[in-house]
N, C-alpha and C positions, 0 to 999 in steps of 0.2 A: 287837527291838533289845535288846542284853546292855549293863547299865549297866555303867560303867566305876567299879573303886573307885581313889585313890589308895595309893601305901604309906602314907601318913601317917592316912590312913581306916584303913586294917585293921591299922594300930599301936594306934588309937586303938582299935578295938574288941575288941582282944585285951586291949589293958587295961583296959578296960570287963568283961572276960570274957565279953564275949559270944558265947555261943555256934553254932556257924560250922564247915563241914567248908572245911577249905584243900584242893583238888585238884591236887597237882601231876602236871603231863600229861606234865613232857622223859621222855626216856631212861633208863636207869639209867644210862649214863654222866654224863649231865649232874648226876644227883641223888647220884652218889657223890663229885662235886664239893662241891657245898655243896645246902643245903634250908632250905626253912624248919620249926621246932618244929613237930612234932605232926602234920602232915601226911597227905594219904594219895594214896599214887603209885599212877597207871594212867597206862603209857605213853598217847598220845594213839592210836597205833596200835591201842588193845586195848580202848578207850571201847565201843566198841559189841557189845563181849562180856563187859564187867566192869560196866556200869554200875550192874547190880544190886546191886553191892556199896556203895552211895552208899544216905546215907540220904532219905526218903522227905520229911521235914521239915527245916526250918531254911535259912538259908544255905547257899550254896555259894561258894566264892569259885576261880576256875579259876585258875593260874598255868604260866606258864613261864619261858621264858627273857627273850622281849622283850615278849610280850602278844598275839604273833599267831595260833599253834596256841591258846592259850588260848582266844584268842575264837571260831575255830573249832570248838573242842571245847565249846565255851556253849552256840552256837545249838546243836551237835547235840540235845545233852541238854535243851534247852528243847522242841526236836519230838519229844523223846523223852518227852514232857510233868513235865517238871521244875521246879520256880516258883523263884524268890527265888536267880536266876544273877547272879553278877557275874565281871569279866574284873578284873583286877589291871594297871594302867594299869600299860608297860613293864615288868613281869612281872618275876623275882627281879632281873635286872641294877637296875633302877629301886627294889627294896629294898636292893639293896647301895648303892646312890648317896647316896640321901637319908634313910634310917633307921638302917640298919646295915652301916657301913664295915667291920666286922670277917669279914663273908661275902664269901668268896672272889670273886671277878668273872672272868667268861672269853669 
């Protein structure tokens, strides 16, 4: 089971500064759109050829569009024996709603 965080949880721990990789999984189309700071993109398609690229410790917090590839791409990388996964409840549309209206919505 991949815990589900809030945007107003991972608002809160960005300004906490806690440290955290944000995984965004869309497309580049979707991410030439809007994103969120600091990020790091692997399409969801290319997870199990890039995941090396993910660090070995800390957080991960998966995202997408609504929260459903996200959470897909969780459990992958959780049997891909990966610890400390979270899916980002409703995924960047759900951070444009309720944190930050000024990111684009589509």
């Amino acid at each position: 089971m991949i815990p589900q965080i809030t945007p107003e949880q991972l608002q809160q721990w960005l300004a906490e500064g806690k440290v955290l990789t944000l995984l965004d999984v869309r497309t580049d189309e979707e991410v030439a759109l809007c994103a969120l700071p600091g990020h790091t993109h692997i399409p969801m398609n290319l997870i199990p050829l890039r995941h090396n690229e993910l660090p070995d410790e800390g957080p991960i917090v998966v995202y997408c569009h609504h929260g459903v590839r996200s959470l897909h791409t969780a459990m992958y990388l959780a049997d891909a024996g990966f610890d400390e996964l979270y899916n980002l409840q409703g995924g960047i549309d759900a951070w444009s709603l309720r944190v930050d209206s000024t990111l684009p919505r589509y």
